[in-house]
C-alpha positions as CSV (number, residue, x, y, z in Angstrom):
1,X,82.8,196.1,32.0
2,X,86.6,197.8,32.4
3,X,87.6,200.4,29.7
4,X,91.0,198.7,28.1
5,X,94.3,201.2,28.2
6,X,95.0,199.2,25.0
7,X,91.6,200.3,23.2
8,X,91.8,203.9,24.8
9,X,95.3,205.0,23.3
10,X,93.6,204.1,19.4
11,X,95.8,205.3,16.8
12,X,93.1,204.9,14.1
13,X,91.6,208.2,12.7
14,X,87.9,208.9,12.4
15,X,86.7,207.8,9.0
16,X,89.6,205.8,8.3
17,X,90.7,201.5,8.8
18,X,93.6,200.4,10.6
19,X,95.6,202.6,12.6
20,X,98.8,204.5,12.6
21,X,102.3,203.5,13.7
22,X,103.1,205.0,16.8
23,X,106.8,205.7,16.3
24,X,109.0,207.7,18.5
25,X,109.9,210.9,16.3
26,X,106.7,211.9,15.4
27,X,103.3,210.1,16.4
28,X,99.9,210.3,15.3
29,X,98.9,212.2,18.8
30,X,101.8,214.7,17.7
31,X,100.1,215.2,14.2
32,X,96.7,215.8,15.7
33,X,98.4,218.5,18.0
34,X,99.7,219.7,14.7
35,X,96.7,219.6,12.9
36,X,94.3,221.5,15.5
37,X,97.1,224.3,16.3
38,X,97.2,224.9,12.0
39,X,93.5,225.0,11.7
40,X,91.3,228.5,10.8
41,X,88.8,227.7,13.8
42,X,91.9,227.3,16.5
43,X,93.7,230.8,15.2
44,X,90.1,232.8,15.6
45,X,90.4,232.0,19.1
46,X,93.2,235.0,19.3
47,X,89.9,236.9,19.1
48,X,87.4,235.3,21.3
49,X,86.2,236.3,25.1
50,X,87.8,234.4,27.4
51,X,86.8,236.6,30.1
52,X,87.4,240.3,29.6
53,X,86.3,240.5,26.2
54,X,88.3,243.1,24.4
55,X,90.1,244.1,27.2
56,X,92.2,247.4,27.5
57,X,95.5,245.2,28.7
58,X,97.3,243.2,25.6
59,X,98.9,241.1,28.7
60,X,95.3,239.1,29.1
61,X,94.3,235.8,28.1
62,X,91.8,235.0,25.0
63,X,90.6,231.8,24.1
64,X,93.9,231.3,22.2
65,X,96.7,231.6,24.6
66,X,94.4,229.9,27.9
67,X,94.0,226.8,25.4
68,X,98.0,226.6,24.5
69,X,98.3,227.0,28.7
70,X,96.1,224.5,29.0
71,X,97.1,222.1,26.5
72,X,101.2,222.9,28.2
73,X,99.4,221.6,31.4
74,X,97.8,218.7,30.0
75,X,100.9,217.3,28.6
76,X,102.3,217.4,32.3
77,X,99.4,215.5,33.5
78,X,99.2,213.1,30.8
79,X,103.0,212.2,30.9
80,X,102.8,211.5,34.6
81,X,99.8,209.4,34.7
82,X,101.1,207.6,31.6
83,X,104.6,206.3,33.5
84,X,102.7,205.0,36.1
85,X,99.7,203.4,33.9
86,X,102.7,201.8,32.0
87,X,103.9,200.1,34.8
88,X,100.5,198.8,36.0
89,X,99.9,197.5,32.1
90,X,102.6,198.0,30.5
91,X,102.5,194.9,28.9
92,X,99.6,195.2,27.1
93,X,100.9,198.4,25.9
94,X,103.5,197.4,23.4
95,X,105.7,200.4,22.0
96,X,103.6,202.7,24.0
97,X,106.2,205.6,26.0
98,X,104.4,207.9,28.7
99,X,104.7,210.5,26.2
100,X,101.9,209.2,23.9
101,X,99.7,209.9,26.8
102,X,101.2,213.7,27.4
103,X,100.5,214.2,23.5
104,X,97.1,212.9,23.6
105,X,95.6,215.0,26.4
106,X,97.9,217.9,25.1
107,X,96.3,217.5,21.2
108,X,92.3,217.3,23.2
109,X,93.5,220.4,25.8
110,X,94.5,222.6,22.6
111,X,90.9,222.4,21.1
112,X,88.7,221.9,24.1
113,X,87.4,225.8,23.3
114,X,87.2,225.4,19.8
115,X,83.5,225.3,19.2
116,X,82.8,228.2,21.4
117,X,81.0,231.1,19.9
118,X,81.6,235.1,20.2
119,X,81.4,236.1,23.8
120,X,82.0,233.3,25.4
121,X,79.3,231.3,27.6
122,X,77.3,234.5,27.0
123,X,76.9,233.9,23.8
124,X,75.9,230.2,24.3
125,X,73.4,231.2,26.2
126,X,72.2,234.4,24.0
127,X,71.6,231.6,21.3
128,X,70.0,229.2,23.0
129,X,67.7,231.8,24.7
130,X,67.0,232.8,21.1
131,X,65.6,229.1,19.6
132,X,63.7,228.6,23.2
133,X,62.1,231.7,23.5
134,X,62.8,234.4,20.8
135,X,62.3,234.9,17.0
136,X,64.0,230.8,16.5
137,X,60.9,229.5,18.6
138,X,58.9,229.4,15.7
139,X,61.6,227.4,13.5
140,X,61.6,224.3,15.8
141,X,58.7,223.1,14.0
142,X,58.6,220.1,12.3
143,X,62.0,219.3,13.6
144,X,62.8,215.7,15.8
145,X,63.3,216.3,19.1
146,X,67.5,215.3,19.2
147,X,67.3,218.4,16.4
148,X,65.2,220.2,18.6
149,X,67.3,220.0,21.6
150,X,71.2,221.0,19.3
151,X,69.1,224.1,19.1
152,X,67.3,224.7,21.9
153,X,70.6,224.0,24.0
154,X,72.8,224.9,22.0
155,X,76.4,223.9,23.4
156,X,79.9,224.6,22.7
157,X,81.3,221.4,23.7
158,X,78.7,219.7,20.8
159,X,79.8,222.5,18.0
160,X,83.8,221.8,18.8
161,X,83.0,218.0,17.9
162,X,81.3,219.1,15.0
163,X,84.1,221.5,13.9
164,X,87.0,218.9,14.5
165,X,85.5,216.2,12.5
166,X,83.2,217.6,9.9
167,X,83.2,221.4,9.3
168,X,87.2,222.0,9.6
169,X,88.3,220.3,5.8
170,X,86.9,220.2,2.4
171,X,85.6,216.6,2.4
172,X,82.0,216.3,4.4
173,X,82.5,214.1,7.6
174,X,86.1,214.6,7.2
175,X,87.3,217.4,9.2
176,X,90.5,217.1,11.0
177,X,90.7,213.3,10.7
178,X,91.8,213.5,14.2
179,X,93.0,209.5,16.0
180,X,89.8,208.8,18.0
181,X,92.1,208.5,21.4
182,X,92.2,212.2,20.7
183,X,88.5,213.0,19.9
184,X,87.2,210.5,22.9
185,X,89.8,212.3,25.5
186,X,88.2,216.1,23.8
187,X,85.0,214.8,24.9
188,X,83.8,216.2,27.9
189,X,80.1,215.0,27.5
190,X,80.1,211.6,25.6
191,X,76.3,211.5,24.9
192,X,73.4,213.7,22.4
193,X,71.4,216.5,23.6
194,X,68.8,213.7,24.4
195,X,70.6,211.8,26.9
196,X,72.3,215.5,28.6
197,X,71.1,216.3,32.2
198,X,68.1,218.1,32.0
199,X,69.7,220.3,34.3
200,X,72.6,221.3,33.6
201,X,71.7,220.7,29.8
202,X,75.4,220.1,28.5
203,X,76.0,217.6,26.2
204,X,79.0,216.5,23.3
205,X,77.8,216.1,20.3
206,X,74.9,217.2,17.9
207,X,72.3,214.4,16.2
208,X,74.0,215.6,13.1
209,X,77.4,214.0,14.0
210,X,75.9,211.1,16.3
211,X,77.2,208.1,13.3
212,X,81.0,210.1,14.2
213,X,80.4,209.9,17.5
214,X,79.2,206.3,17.8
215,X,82.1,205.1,15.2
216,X,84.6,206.7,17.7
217,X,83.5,205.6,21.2
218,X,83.5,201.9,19.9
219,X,86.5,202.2,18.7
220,X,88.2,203.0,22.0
221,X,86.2,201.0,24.0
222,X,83.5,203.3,26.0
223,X,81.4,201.9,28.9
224,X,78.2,202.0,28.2
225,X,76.1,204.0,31.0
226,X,72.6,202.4,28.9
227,X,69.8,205.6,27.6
228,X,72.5,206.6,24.9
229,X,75.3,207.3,27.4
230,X,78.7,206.8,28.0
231,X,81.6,206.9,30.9
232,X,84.3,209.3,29.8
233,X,87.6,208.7,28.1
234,X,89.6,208.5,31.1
235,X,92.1,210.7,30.0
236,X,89.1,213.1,29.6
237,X,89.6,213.9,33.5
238,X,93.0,215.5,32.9
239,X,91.5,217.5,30.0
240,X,89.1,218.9,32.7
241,X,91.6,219.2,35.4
242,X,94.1,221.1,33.1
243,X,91.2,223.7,32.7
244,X,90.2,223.8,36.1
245,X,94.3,224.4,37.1
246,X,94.6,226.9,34.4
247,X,91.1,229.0,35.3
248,X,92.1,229.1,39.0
249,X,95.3,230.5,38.9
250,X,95.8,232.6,36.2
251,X,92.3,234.1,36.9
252,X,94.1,235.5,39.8
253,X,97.3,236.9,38.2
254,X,95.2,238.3,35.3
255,X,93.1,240.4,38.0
256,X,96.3,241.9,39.7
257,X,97.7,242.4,36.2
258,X,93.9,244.6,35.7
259,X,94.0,246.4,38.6
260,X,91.3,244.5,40.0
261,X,92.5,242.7,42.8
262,X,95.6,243.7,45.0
263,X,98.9,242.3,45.3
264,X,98.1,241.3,48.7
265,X,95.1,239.9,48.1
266,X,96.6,238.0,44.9
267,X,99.5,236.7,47.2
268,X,97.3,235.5,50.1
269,X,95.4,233.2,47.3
270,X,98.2,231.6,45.8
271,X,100.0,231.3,48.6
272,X,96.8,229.3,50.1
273,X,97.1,226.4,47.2
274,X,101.1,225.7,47.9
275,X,101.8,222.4,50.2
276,X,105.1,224.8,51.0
277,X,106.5,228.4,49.9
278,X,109.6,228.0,48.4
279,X,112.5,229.5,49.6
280,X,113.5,231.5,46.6
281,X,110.4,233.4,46.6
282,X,112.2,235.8,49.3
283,X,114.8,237.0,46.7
284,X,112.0,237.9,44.5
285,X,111.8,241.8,45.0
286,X,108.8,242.9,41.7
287,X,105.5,242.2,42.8
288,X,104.4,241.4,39.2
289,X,107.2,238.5,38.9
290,X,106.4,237.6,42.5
291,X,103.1,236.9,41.6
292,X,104.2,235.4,38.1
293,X,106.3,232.7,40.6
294,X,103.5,232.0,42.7
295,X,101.4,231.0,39.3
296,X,103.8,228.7,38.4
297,X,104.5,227.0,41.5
298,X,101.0,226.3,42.5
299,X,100.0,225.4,38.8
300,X,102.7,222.6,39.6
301,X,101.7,221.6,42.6
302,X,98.2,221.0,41.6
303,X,99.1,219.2,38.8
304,X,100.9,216.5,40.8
305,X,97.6,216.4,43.2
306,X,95.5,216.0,40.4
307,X,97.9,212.7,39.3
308,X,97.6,211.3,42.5
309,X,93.5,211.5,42.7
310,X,93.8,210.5,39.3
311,X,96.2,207.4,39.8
312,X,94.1,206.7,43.3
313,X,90.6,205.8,41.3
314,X,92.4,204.9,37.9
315,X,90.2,201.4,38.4
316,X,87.0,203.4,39.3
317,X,87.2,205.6,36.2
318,X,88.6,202.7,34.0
319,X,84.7,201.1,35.1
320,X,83.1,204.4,34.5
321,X,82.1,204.8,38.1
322,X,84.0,208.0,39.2
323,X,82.1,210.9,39.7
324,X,83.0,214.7,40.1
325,X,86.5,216.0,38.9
326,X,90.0,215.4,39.9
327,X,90.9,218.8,41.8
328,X,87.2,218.2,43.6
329,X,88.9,215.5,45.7
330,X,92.4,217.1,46.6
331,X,93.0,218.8,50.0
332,X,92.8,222.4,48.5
333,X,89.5,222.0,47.4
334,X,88.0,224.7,49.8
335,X,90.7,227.2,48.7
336,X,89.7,226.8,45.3
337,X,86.2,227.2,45.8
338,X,87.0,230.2,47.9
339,X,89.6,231.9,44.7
340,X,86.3,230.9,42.8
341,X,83.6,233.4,44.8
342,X,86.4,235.4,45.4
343,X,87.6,236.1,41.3
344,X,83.5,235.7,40.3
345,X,83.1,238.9,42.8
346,X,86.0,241.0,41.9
347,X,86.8,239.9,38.4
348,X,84.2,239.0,36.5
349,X,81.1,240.7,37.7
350,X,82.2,244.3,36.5
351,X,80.0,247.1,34.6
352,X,82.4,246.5,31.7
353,X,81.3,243.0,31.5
354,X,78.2,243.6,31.9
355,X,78.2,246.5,29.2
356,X,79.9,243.9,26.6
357,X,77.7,241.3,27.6
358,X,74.6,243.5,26.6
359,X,76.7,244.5,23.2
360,X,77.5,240.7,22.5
361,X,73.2,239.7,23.3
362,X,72.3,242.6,20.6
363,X,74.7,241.6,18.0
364,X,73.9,237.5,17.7
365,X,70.7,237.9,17.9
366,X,70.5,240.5,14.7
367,X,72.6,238.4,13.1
368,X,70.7,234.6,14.2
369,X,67.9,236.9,12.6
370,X,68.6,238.1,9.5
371,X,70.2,235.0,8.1
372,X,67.8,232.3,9.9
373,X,65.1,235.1,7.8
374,X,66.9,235.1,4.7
375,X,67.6,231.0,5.1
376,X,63.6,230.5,6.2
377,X,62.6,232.7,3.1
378,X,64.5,230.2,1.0
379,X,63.1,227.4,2.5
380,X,59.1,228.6,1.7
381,X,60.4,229.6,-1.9
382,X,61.3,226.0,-2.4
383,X,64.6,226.5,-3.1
384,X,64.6,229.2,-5.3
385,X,65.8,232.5,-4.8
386,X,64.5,234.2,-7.5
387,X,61.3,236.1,-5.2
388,X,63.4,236.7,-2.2
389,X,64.2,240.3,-1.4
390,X,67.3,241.9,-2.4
391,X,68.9,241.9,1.2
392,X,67.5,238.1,1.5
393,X,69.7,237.5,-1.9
394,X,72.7,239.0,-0.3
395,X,72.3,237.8,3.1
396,X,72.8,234.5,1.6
397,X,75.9,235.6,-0.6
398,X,77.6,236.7,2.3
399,X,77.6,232.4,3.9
400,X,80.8,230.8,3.6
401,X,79.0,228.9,0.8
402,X,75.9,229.3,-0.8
403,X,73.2,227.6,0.3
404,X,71.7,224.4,-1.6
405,X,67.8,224.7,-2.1
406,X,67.2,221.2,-1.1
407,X,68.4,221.5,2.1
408,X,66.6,220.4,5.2
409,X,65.6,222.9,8.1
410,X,68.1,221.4,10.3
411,X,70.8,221.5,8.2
412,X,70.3,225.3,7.5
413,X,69.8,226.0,10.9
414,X,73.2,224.0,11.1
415,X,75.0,225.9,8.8
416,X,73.6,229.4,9.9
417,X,75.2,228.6,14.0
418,X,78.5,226.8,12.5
419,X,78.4,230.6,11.0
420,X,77.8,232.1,13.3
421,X,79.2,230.6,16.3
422,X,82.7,230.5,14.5
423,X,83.0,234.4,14.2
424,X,85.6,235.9,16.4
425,X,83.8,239.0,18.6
426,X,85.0,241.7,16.1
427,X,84.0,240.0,13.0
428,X,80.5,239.7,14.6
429,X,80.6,242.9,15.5
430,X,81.6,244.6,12.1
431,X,78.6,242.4,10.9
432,X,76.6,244.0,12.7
433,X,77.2,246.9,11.9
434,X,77.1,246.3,8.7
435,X,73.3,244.8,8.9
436,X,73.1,248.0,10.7
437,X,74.5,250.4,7.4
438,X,77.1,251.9,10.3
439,X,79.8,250.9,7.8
């Protein structure tokens, strides 16, 4: 079975029948752009780790600015792949224009971080390590084992999904009403926590939102992998190589901008990923803009590899048989691994992260505490709040909304990490110390 461009581009939002017109000035992938960038989970990324959390420089990157960068590079991926795609099918593609697909990949880039909690992949992992072997252990009982796993691997791919069409707008199973072009190309991992590698344990979507999830990949036309999987959205592979682009490069300019790395050593990396060094780079004098010139030109450069590895296997990943990631198969692959060892080493591995890392562990799990306690106590009470302790009684005041008795252990559990994982750092942290009576 082929994927069909004609089925992929869907114009029809989740939840809704029939699909939008795709007009020139302003089409439905515009309005999901729109609709992402104006939501209250996209502007808390201004406050989330990207990877110096808190850092002492107001020139680097959060969540917020690396997912605009990222979404600016998707469009220039999906544009270019979309002019040649159009004149490979372009006749089943009827008022279609390359830019649909730069706005579709754009829209999916701007809210591929959306679902991730405080700290970054710290955090994922603090809360996971918390439901498999801490305190949350004990509240897996009685749960199936889909619910088991949303917990027990808790992923930031699966809470995005659930943010974008459920949790972000006031009707339930509503959320964004993003087209599902745009959710399908978002999806990194189109399959449950059941079907995810037990490896690397990452998957797209919780059992809570599995009816949304199924609803969308049939209306674009998924392949089918069989044991609840599917092949990727193919424009799902510039989502990925937008982030990949992004990470590599401005990981570098970031560290000279910290003092981490030197200018040399900056230089000598960037210049590695260029097919030439353009001339102009000689009347550059500032080593800051030097290296700011050296960003963009290499981000450019891979961006038209990535098209042609993309364009080179388009009928591979239209039958769901490509494996591994666009920038994996370009010439510069061993540079980028090397910028990869090289940033981890220099960058990232620091006694500041390491410092905030062990901050970011104590705060989520005193909060996943105290309101899974105050949520559980509920629960045995059978409903009723009336014998719970004071600080149980408040504890639940202080939710977003307050609780309904009836509600299943899941769907607390649900509601105590949608919480949670939507805090920015400092709001968990002022939490905290609140809990703590430090405020």
């Amino acid at each position: 079975m082929t994927m069909q461009w004609s089925r992929l581009l869907s114009a029809q939002r989740l939840g809704h029948h029939g699909a939008e017109p795709v007009t020139p000035a302003r089409n439905p992938f515009q309005k999901d752009w729109d609709r992402v960038v104006f939501c209250s989970a996209f502007r808390r990324l201004q406050d989330k780790t990207q990877v110096h959390s808190l850092p002492e420089s107001d020139y680097v990157r959060n969540r917020l600015t690396h997912s605009l960068e990222v979404s600016s590079v998707g469009r220039s991926l999906g544009a270019q792949v979309g002019q040649v795609v159009l004149e490979r099918h372009g006749a089943a593609l009827t008022g279609i224009s390359a830019a649909e697909f730069g706005h579709i990949v754009a829209a999916a880039c701007l809210g591929h971080d959306i679902g991730n909690p405080p700290f970054g992949h710290f955090g994922e992992a603090t809360i996971q390590h918390w439901f498999q072997s801490g305190p949350g252990a004990s509240l897996m009982e009685g749960l199936s084992e889909a619910e088991r796993l949303d917990f027990l691997c808790f992923e930031g791919n699966a809470q995005g999904f659930r943010v974008m069409t459920r949790l972000q707008n006031w009707r339930d199973a509503g959320g964004l009403r993003l087209t599902c072009a745009t959710l399908a190309t978002f999806m990194k991992y189109p399959f449950g926590s059941q079907a995810a590698d037990p490896k690397k344990k990452k998957f797209g979507h919780f059992a809570a939102e599995a009816g949304l999830f199924e609803e969308m990949a049939g209306n674009v036309g998924l392949v089918s992998l069989g044991k609840d999987r599917y092949a990727r959205h193919p424009l799902t592979y510039l989502v990925e190589a937008a982030d990949d682009i992004c990470y590599s490069v401005v990981d570098v300019e970031d560290g000279f901008k910290l003092g981490r790395i030197t200018f040399a050593e900056a230089e000598e990396r960037l210049k590695s990923l260029l097919r030439r060094l353009p001339p102009r780079y000689a009347e550059i004098t500032d080593e800051t803009w030097k290296i700011a010139y050296l960003r963009a030109k290499v981000i450019g450069d891979l961006i038209d590899l990535a098209v042609e590895v993309f364009l080179a296997h388009e009928a591979e990943i239209l039958r769901g048989k490509f494996t591994g990631d666009l920038l994996g198969k370009t010439d510069v692959t061993p540079q980028l691994d090397e910028i990869a060892s090289f940033t981890r080493a220099r960058i990232f591995e620091t006694r500041e992260r390491f410092q905030t890392e062990v901050m970011g562990g104590e705060i989520l799990t005193s909060l996943l505490a105290a309101f899974c306690e105050a949520h559980h106590a509920l629960e045995l009470a059978g409903g009723s709040s009336v014998s719970l302790a004071p600080r149980q009684r408040a504890l639940l005041r202080l939710m977003p909304s307050l609780p309904r008795g009836e509600a299943s252990r899941y769907d607390w559990l649900l509601t105590v990490t949608d919480f949670i994982s939507g805090m920015t750092d400092s709001y968990a942290l002022t939490q905290f110390q609140r809990l703590r009576g430090l405020q």
